[in-house]
C-alpha positions in Angstrom: -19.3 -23.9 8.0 -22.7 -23.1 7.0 -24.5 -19.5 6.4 -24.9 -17.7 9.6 -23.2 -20.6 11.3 -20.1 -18.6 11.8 -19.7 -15.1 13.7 -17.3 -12.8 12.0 -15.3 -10.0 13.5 -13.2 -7.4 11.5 -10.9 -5.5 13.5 -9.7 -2.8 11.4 -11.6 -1.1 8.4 -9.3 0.6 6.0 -8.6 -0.6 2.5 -7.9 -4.4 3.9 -10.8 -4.7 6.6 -13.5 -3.3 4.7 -13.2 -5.1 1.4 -13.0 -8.3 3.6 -15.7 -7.4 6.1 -17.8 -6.7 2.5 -16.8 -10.2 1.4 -17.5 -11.9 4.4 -20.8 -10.1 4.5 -22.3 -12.2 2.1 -22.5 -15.7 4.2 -21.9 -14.2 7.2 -22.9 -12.3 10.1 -20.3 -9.8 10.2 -19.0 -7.4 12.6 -16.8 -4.1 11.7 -14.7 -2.6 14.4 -12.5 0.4 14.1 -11.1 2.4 16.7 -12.3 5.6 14.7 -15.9 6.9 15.6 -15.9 9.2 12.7 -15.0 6.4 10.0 -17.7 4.0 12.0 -20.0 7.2 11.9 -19.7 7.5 8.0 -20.0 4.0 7.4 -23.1 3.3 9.2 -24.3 6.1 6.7 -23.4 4.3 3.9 -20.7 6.1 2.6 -17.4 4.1 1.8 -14.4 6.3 3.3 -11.8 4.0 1.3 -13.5 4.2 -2.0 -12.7 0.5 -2.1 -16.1 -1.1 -2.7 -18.3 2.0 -3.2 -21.0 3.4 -0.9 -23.8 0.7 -2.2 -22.5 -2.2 -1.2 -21.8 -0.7 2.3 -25.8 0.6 2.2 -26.4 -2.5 1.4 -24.4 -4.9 3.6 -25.6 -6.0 6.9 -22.5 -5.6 8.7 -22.8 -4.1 12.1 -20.5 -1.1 12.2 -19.2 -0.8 16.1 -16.5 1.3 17.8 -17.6 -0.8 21.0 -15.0 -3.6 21.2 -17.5 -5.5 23.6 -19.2 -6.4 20.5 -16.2 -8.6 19.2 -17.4 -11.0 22.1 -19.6 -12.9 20.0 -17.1 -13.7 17.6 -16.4 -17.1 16.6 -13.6 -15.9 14.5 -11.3 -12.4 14.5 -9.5 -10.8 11.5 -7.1 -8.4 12.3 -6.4 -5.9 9.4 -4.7 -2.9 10.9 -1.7 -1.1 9.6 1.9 -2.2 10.3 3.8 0.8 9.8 7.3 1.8 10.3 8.8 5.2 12.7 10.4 7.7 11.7 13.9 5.5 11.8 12.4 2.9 9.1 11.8 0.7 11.9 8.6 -1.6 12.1 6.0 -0.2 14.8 3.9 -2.6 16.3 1.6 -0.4 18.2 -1.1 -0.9 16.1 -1.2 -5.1 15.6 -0.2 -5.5 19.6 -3.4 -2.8 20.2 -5.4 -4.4 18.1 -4.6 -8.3 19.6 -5.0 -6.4 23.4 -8.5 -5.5 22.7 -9.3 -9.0 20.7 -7.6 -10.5 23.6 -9.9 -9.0 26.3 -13.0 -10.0 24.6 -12.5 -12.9 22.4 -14.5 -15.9 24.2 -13.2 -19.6 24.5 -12.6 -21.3 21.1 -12.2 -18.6 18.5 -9.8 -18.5 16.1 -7.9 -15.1 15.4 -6.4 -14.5 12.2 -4.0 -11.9 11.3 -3.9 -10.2 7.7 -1.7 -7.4 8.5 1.6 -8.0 6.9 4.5 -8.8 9.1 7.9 -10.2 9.6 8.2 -14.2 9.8 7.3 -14.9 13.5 5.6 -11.5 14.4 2.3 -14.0 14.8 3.3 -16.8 17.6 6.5 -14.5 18.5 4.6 -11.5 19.5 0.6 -11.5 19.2 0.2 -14.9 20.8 1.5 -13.8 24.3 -0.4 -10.9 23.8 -3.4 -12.5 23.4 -2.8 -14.7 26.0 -1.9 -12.3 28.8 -5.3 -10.3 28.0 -7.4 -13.1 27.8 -6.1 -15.2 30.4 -6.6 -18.3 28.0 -4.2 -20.4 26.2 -3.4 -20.3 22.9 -3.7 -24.5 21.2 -6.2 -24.8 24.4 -8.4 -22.1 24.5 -8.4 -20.2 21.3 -6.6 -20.7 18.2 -4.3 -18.6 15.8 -4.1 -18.6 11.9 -2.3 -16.3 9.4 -3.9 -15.3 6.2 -2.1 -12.1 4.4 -3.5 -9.5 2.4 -2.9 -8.9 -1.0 -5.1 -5.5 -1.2 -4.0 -3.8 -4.3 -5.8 0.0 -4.0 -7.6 1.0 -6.8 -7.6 -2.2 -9.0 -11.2 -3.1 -9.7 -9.7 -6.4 -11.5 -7.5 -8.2 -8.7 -10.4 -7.9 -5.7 -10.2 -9.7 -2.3 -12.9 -12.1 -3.4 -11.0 -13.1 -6.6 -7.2 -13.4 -6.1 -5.7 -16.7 -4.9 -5.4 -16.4 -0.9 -2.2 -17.9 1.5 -3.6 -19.4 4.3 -1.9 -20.9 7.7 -2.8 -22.3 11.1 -1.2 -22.9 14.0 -1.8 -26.8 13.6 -3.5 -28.9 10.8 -7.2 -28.7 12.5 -6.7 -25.2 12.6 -5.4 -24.5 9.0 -8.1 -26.5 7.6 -11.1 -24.4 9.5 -9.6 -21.6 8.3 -9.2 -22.7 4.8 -12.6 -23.7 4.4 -13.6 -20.4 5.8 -11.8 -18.4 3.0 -12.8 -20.9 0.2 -16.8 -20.5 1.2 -16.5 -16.9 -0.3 -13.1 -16.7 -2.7 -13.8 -17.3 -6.6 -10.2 -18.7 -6.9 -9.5 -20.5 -3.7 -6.7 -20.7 -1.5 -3.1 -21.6 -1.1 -2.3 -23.4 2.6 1.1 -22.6 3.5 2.9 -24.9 5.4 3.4 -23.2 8.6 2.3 -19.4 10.1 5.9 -18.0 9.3 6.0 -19.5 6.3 3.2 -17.2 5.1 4.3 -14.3 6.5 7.9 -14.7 4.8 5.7 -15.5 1.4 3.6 -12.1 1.6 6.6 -9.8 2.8 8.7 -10.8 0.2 6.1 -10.2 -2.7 6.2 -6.6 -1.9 9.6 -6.6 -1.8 10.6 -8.3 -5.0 8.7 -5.8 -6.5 10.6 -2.9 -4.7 13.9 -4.4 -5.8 12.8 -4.2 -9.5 11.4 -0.9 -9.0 14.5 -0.2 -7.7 16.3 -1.8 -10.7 14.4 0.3 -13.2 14.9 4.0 -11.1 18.6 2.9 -10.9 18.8 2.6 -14.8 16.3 6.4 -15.2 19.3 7.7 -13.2 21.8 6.7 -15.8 20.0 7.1 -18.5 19.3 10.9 -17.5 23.8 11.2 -17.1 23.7 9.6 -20.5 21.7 11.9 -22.3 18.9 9.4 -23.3 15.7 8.8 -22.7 15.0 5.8 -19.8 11.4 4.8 -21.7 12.8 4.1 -25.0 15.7 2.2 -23.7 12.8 0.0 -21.4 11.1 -0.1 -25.1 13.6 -1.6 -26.6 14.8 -4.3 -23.7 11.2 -5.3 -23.8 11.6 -7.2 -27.1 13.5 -9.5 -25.6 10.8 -12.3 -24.5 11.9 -12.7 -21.0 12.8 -9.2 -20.1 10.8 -7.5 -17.0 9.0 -4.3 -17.8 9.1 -2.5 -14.7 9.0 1.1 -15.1 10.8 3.8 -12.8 9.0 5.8 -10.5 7.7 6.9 -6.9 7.7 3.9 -4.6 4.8 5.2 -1.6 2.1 3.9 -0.1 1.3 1.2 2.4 3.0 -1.8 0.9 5.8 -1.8 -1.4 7.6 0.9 0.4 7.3 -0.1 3.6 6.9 -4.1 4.2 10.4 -4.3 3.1 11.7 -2.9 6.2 9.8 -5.7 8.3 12.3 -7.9 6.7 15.2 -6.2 7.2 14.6 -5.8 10.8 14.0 -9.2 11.3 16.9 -10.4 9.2 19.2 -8.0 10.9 18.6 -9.3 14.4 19.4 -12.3 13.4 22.6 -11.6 12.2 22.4 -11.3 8.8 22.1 -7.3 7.0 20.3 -8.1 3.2 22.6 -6.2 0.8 19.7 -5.9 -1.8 17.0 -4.8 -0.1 18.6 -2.5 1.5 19.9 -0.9 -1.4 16.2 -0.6 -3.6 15.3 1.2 -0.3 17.8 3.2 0.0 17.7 4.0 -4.1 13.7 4.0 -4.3 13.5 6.2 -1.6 15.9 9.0 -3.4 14.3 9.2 -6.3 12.1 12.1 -5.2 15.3 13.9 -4.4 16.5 12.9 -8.0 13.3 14.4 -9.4 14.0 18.1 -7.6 17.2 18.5 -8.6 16.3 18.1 -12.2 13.3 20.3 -11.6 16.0 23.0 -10.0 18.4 22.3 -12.8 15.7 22.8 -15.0 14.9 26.4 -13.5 18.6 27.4 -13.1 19.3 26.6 -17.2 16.5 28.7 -18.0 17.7 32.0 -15.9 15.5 31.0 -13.1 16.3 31.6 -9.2 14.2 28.9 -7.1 13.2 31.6 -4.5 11.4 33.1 -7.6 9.8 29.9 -9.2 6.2 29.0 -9.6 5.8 25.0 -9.5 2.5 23.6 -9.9 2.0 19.8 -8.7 -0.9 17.5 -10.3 -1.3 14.8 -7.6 -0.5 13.9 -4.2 -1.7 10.4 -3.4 0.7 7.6 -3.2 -0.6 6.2 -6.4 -3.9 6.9 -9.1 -7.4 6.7 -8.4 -7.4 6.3 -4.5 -7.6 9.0 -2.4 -4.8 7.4 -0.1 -1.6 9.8 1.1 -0.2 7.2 3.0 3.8 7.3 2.7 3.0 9.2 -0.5 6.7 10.4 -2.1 4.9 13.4 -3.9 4.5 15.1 -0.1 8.6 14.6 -0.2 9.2 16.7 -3.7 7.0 19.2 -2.0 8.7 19.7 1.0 11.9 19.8 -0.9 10.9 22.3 -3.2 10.0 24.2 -0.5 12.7 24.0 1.3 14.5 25.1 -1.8 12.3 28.4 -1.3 10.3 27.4 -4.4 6.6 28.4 -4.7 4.8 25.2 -4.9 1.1 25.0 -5.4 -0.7 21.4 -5.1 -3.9 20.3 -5.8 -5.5 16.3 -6.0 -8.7 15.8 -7.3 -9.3 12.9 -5.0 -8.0 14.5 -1.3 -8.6 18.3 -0.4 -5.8 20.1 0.6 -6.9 20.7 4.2 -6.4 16.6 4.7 -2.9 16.9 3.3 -1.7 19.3 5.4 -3.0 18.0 8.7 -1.7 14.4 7.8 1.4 15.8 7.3 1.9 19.1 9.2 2.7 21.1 6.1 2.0 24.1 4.4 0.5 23.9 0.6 -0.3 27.1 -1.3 -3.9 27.2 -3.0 -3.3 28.1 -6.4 -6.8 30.1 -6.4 -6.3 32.7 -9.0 -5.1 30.0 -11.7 -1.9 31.7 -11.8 0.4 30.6 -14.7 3.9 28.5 -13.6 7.3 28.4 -14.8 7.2 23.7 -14.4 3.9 21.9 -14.1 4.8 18.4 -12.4 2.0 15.4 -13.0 3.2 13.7 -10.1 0.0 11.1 -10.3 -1.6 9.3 -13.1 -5.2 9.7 -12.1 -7.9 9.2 -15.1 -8.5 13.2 -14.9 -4.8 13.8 -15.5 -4.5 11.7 -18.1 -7.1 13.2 -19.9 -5.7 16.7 -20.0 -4.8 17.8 -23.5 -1.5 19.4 -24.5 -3.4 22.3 -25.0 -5.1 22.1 -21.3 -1.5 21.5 -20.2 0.1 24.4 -21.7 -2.5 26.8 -20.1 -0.9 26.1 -17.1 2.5 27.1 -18.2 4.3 30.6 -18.5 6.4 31.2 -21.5 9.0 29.2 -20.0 6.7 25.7 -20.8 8.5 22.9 -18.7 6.6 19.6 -18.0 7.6 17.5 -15.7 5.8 14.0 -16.2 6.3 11.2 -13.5 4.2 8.8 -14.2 5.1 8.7 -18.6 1.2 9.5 -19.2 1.6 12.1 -21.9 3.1 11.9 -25.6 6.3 14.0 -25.8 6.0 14.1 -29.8 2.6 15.8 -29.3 3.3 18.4 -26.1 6.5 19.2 -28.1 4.2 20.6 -30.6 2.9 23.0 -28.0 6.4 24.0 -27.5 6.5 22.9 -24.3 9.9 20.8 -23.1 9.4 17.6 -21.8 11.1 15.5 -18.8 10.2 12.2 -17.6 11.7 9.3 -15.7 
């Protein structure tokens, strides 16, 4: 597949579509879709909403930025990299991946290849898109037009492990398909691809390396809870495991996001209709998604030892994207402490240095008071690890903080041997 040989449509340009569309951009002629006029509007303007690959490469990219799906028409090839959520009940909704194939599937002309990115359960490809496909384009699928599987393995933030450098899975319906496919990836990856033996086989492969990760997550929060009934602290235990040579350092901690939190429950679903319930994943769920609970009781406990009523507490929270450096709230477990507090008739003020407050409370329908007059609080909670919270001095901290001087740290960015100095008590995971 030569330069400009090949038409590519992205359909989908958050933190997985962009990066690629970006990548592709380079041998390609490329076409961005997105459902979202405001996101095409800003990226035609050269401004990056993800902050994934910074507004100069998108100034400088010849993509053609389209809300019109008519456009995708051209396309010899279509990458679908929409979200797969889950509901409100944990389970997996489709909407977006069965929208996005209906409007691929009522413009994708005779031979094109679509391949899916988003991450799914084994046999959401052939079991569910294909017929979709099919019914809106009135072709076949092995006939007419062709389908592949190639996973994302977007990590937001990391400026190290980028789309164009990582090891890709790839997957085609058949063997003429896979290799087309493959030698589409390899023309612009540094590292090359893996071909996975079958479509569901790399859908199983990519679900489960989010949630292997969630079960040690889960491993690690499960040992910060005992450690806090035992009176010791969960980072020096971890410390001293870590000699051991084959020992995995996971640390405990909020488990949001995109991803980890939520691929998990793709798998379940899928396991579960098929008779079988899986005992461990269901429990790092079920334990990574009390943690935040976990960290507001000891934040009331905290308050009630020193004399405190929660109805009368100031809380201050440092943070509210699922993880550092992105401006992403997606499934972010900070928005949960906050709501509990609140619902604990605690004062919380909130602030995030990469997401205003107005965003927050429209993507999540809640309240958050504006600490505008700087007012001193009785806990300060670094709920995020972002480089401009890590930089805050003990002495910066402790402005912050009444005479009662409680720190809660989440993410185990600051010295406890040093803000102990400032007299300020320290918790942490």
């Amino acid at each position: 597949m030569k330069k400009n040989n090949v038409k590519i449509g992205v359909v989908g340009l958050g933190y997985v579509g962009i990066p690629l569309a970006i990548m592709f951009d380079s041998k390609y002629e490329v076409i961005g879709f997105d459902l979202d006029s405001n996101k095409i509007g800003m990226y035609k303007n050269g401004i990056d909403v993800t902050r994934e690959v910074g507004d100069e490469k998108i100034r400088q990219s010849e993509i053609k930025f389209t809300d019109n799906e008519k456009e995708l028409s051209i396309c010899d090839v279509l990458i679908v990299a929409v979200p797969t959520p889950v509901d409100d009940n944990k389970n997996p909704d489709l909407q977006p991946v069965i929208g996005a194939s209906q409007t691929i599937g009522r413009n994708m002309k005779k031979g094109a290849i679509v391949i899916y990115e988003s991450t799914v359960y084994p046999g959401l490809t052939e079991e569910i898109c294909k017929p979709v496909l099919e019914e809106n384009s009135n072709m076949k699928c092995g006939e007419e037009f062709k389908i592949a599987y190639s996973p994302e393995r977007v990590n937001p933030g990391d400026k190290v492990h980028r789309v164009e450098n990582i090891t890709k899975i790839v997957s085609g319906m058949d063997d003429e398909t896979l290799e087309k496919v493959a030698k589409l990836y390899e023309s612009v990856l540094e590292n090359g691809v893996y071909r996975a033996s079958s479509i569901k086989v790399a859908e199983a492969a990519k679900v489960i390396e989010n949630s292997q990760r969630d079960v040690n997550i889960a491993f690690a929060n499960e040992v910060a809870i005992m450690c806090n009934k035992l009176g010791i602290d969960t980072n020096d235990v971890l410390d001293a495991a870590s000699s051991k040579w084959n020992f995995l350092n996971f640390r405990p901690g909020l488990v949001g996001g995109h991803c980890i939190g939520i691929d998990p429950y793709y798998l379940i679903k899928k396991s579960e209709e098929l008779g079988y319930k899986p005992r461990i994943l269901t429990s790092a769920r079920d334990v990574n998604e009390s943690i935040s609970g976990f960290i507001v009781q000891n934040i009331i406990d905290k308050l009630v030892s020193r004399g405190i009523k929660p109805e009368e507490a100031k809380v201050q929270i440092l943070g509210v994207t699922f993880k550092e450096n992105v401006n992403d709230t997606r499934n972010s477990k900070v928005i949960d402490i906050i709501k509990q507090l609140k619902e604990a008739k605690v004062q919380v003020f909130a602030r995030d240095c990469y997401v205003s407050k107005e965003e927050i409370e429209k993507h999540y329908n809640i309240e958050i008071d504006e600490n505008k007059d700087n007012e001193l609080v009785d806990i300060l909670v670094v709920a995020v690890a972002h480089d401009e919270y890590r930089k805050l001095s003990a002495t910066q901290l402790n402005e912050m903080l009444n005479s009662t001087k409680i720190l809660f740290d989440i993410k185990n960015i600051y010295k406890p041997e040093i803000l102990e100095k400032e007299g300020i008590e320290y918790w942490r995971l």
